[in-house]
C-alpha positions as CSV (number, residue, x, y, z in Angstrom):
1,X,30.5,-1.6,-45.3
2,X,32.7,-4.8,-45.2
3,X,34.2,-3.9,-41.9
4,X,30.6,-4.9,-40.4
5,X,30.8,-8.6,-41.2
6,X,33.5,-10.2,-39.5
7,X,34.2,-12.5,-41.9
8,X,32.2,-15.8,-44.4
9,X,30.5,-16.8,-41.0
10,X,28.8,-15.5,-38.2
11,X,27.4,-17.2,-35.3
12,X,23.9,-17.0,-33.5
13,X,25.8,-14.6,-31.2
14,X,26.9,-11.8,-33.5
15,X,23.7,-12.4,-35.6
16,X,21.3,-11.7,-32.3
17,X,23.6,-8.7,-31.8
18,X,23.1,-6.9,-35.3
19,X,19.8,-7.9,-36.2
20,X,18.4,-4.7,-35.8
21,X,21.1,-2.7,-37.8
22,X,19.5,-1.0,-40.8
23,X,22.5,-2.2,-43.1
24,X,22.2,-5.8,-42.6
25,X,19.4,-7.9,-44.7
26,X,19.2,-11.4,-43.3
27,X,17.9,-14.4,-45.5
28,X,17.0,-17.5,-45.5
29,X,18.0,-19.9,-48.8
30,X,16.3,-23.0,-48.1
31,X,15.1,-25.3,-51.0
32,X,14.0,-28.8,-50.8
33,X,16.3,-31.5,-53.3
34,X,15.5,-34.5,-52.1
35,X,17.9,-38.0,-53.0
36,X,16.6,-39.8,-56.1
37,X,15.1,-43.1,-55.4
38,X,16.1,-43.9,-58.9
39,X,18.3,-42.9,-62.0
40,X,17.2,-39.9,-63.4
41,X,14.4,-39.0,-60.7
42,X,14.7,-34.9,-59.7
43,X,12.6,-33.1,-57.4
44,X,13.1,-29.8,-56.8
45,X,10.8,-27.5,-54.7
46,X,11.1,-24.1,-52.7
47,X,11.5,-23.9,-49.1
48,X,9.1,-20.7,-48.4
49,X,6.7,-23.0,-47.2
50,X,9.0,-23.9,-44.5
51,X,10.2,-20.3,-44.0
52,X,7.0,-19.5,-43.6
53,X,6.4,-21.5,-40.3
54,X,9.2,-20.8,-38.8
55,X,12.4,-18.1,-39.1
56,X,14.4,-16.0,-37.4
57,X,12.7,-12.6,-37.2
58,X,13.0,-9.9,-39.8
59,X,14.4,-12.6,-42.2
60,X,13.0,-13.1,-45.7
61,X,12.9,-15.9,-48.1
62,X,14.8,-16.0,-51.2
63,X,14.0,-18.3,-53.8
64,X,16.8,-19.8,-55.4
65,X,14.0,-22.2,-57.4
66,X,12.7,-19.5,-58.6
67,X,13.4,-15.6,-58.5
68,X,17.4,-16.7,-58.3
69,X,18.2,-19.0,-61.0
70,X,18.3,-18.4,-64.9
71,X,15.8,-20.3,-66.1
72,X,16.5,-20.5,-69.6
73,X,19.6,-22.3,-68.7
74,X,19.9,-26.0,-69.5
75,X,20.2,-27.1,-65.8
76,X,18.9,-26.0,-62.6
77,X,19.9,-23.5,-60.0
78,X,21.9,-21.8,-62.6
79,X,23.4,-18.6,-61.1
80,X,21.6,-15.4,-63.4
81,X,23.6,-12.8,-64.7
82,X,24.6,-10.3,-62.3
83,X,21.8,-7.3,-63.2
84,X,19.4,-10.2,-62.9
85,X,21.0,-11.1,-59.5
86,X,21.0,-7.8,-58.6
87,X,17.2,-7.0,-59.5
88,X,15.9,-10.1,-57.4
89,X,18.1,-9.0,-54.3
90,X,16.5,-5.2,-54.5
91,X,12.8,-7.2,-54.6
92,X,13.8,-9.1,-51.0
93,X,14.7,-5.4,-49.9
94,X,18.7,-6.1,-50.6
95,X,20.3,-2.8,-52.5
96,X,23.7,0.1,-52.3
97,X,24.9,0.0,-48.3
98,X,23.8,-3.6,-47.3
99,X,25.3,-6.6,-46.2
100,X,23.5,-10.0,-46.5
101,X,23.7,-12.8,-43.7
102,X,22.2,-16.4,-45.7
103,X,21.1,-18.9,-43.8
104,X,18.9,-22.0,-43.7
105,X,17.2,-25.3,-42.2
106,X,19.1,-27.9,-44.7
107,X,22.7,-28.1,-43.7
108,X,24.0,-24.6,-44.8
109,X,24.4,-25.9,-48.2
110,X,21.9,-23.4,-49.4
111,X,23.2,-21.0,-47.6
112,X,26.8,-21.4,-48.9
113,X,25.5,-21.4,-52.7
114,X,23.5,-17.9,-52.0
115,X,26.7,-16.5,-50.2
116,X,28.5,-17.2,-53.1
117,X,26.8,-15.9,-55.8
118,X,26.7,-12.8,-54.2
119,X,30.5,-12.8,-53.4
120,X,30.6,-13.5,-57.7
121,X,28.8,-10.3,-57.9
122,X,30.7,-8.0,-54.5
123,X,27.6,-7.9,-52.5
124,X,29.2,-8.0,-48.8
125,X,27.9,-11.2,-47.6
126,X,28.3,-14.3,-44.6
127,X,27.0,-17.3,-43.6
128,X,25.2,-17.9,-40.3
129,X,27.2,-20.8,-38.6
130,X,24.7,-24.0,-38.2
131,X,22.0,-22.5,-39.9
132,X,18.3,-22.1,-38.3
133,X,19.3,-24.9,-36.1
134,X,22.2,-23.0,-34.4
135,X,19.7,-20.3,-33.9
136,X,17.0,-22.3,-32.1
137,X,19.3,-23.9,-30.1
138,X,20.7,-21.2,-28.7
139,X,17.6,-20.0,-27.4
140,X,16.6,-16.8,-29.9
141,X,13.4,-16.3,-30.8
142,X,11.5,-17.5,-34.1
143,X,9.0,-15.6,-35.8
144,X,6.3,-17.5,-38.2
145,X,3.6,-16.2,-41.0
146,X,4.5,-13.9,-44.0
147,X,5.6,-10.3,-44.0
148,X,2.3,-8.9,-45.7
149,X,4.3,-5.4,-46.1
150,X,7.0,-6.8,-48.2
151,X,10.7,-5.7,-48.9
152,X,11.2,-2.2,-48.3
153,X,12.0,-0.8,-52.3
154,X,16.0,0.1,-52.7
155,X,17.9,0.9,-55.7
156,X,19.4,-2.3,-56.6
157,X,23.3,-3.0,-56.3
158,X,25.4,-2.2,-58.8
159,X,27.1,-5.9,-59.5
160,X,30.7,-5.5,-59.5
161,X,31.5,-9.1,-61.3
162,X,34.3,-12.0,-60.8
163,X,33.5,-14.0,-63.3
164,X,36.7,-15.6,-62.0
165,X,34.8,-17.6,-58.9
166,X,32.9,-19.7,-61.8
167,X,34.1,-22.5,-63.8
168,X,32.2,-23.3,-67.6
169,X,32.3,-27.1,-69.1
170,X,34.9,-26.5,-71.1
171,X,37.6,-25.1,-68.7
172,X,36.5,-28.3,-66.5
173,X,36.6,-30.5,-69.8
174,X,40.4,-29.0,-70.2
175,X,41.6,-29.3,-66.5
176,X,40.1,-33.0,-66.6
177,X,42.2,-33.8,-70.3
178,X,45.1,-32.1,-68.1
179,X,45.2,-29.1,-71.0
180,X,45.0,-27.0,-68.4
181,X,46.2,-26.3,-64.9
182,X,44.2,-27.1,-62.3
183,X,42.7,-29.8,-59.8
184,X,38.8,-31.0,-60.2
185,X,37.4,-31.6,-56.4
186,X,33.8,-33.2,-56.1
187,X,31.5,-32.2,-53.4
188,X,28.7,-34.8,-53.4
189,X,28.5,-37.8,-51.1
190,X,31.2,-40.3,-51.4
191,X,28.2,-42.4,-53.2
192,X,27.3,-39.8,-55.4
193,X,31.4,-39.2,-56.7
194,X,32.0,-43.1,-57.1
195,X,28.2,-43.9,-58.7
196,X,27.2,-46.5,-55.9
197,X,23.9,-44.5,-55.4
198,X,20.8,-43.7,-57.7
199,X,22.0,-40.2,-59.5
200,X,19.0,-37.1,-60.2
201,X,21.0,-37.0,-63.9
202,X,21.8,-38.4,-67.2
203,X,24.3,-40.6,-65.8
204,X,26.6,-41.9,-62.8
205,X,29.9,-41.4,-61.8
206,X,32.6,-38.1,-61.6
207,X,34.7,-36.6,-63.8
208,X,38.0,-38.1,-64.6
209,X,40.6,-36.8,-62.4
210,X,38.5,-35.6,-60.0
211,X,38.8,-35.9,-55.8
212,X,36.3,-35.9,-53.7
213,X,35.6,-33.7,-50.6
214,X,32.4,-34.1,-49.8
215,X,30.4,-30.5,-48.5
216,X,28.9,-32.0,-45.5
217,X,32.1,-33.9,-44.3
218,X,33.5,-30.5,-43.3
219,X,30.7,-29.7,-41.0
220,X,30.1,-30.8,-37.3
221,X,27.5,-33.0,-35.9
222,X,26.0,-29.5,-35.1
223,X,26.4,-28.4,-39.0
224,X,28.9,-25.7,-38.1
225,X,31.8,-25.4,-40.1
226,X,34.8,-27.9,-38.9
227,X,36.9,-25.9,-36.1
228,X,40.2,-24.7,-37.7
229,X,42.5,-27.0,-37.7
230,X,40.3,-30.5,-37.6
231,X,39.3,-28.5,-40.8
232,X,42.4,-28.0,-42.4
233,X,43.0,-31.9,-41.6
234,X,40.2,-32.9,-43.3
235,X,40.9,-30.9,-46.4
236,X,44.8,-31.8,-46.5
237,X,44.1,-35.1,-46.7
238,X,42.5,-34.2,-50.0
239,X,44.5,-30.8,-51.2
240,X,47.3,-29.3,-50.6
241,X,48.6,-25.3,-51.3
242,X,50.1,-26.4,-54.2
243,X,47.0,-27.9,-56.1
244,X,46.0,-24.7,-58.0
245,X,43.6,-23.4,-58.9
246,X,40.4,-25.8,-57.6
247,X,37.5,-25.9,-59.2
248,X,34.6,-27.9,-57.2
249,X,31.4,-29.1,-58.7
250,X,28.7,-31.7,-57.1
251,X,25.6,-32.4,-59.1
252,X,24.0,-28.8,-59.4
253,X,26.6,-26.2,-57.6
254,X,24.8,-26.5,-54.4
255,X,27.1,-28.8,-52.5
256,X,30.5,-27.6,-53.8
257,X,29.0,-23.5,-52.7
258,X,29.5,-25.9,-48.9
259,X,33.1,-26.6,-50.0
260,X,34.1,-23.4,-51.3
261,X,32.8,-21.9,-47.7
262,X,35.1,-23.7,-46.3
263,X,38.0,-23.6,-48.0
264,X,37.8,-19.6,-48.1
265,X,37.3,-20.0,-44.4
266,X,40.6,-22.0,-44.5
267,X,42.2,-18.6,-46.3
268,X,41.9,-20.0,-50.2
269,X,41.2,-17.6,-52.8
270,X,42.4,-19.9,-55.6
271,X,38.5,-21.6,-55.7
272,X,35.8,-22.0,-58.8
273,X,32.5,-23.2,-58.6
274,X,31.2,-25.2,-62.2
275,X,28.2,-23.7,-62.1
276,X,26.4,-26.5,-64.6
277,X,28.5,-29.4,-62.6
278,X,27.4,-33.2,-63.3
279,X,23.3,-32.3,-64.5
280,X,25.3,-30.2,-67.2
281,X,28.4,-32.7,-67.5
282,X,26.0,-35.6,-67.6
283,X,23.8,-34.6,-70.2
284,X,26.5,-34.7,-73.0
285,X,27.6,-38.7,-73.9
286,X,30.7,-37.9,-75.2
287,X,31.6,-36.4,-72.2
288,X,33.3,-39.3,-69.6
289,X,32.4,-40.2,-66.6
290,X,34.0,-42.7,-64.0
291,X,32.8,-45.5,-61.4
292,X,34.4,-46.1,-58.3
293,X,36.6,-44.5,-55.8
């Protein structure tokens, strides 16, 4: 079953190729997070609407608002545990023998943060390159309206766990006290890491020690992933080989899913994702948090 992705990302090309294969489920992740205008302002909604008008054919939506998040977390888009995970992905028709192509209309972010919780659980999974956009502009078709017979019914995966691609507050509280090894890389917008912009949480700023890397900086004007070596630029500038492990966070675990796309693209395995990341960190006062650049 791996051998039929190629690898994290596929293009329009290889998508248009196996969309008809019988193993492959594709789906589109797109939710709607729009910037606060203001401290503490967070809205959140799902993108089915927008799913609904237009996506590529066969596609569903999955709802990572709703269906696939835990929400009796303390934070949004919390990842659920992996029978939960495993339950929503056999209700979009997702179960034993299939492979998962994400993609969506909002940057690939979405996309990335899907891909990745199913990589935490060993569900065979990739990214489509450039999203929905890619896949317009390429000239493929789009299909509109609902699927009114639903997911076909599967038996449901059986999650094989790596609780080792998620970081919890108090291995990033460590790595930030340098207790423990490790290098803290924040995903957000440069305004977002140095607090020059209104922030959806408790409070601005980044966690001490941290760098920044923002998700979108290693996409093109396109929102492809960087070619390889203007990508490996970009990141070196930041990172080197020898900072290990990385554990990335942003505000919700949306951006840094962007980052840790790339970086696995770039051959890293040594990568984290703090799942809770600054609406978690944020929350707790006694907790620091730092200004500027």
């Amino acid at each position: 079953m791996t051998s039929l992705l190629p690898g994290p990302l596929v293009d329009d090309t290889w998508l248009a190729a196996h969309l008809d294969d019988p193993r492959l489920v594709v789906l589109d992740a797109t939710a709607l997070l729009p910037s606060p205008r203001y401290d503490g302002e967070y809205r959140c909604t799902s993108g089915r609407a927008g799913w609904t008008e237009r996506h590529i054919p066969g596609s569903r939506h999955a709802d990572l608002t709703g269906d696939l998040s835990d929400h009796e977390a303390p934070y949004h888009f919390a990842v659920p545990s992996p029978d939960a995970l495993a339950a929503g992905l056999a209700r979009l028709g997702v179960g034993e023998g299939h492979a998962v192509v994400a993609y969506d209309s909002g940057g690939g972010i979405w996309a990335a943060r899907l891909w990745w919780m199913l990589r935490a659980i060993s569900v065979p999974a990739a990214v489509l390159d450039g999203g929905l956009d890619a896949w317009q502009a390429a000239g493929h078709g789009l299909a509109s309206g609902t699927d009114t017979g639903g997911a076909p019914a599967v038996p449901p995966v059986t999650p094989l766990p790596r609780p080792e691609l998620w970081a919890g507050i108090e291995e990033v509280a460590a790595i930030s006290r340098g207790e423990r090894p490790g290098t803290l890389v924040c995903a957000l917008p440069t305004g977002g890491f140095d607090g020059s912009v209104p922030t959806r949480y408790t409070r601005r700023g980044h966690i001490p020690g941290s760098h920044s890397l923002p998700g979108r900086e290693l996409l093109d004007s396109a929102g492809r992933v960087l070619p390889g070596p203007d990508l490996a630029a970009r990141v070196g500038q930041v990172l080197d080989t020898a900072d290990s492990p990385v554990v990335l966070y942003c505000g919700g675990g949306i951006s840094a899913a962007a980052t840790a796309l790339a970086l696995t693209v770039l051959g890293r395995d040594d990568i984290a994702v703090y799942d809770g990341s600054l609406e978690e960190w944020s929350k707790d006062p006694a907790l620091p948090l730092e200004l500027g650049g």
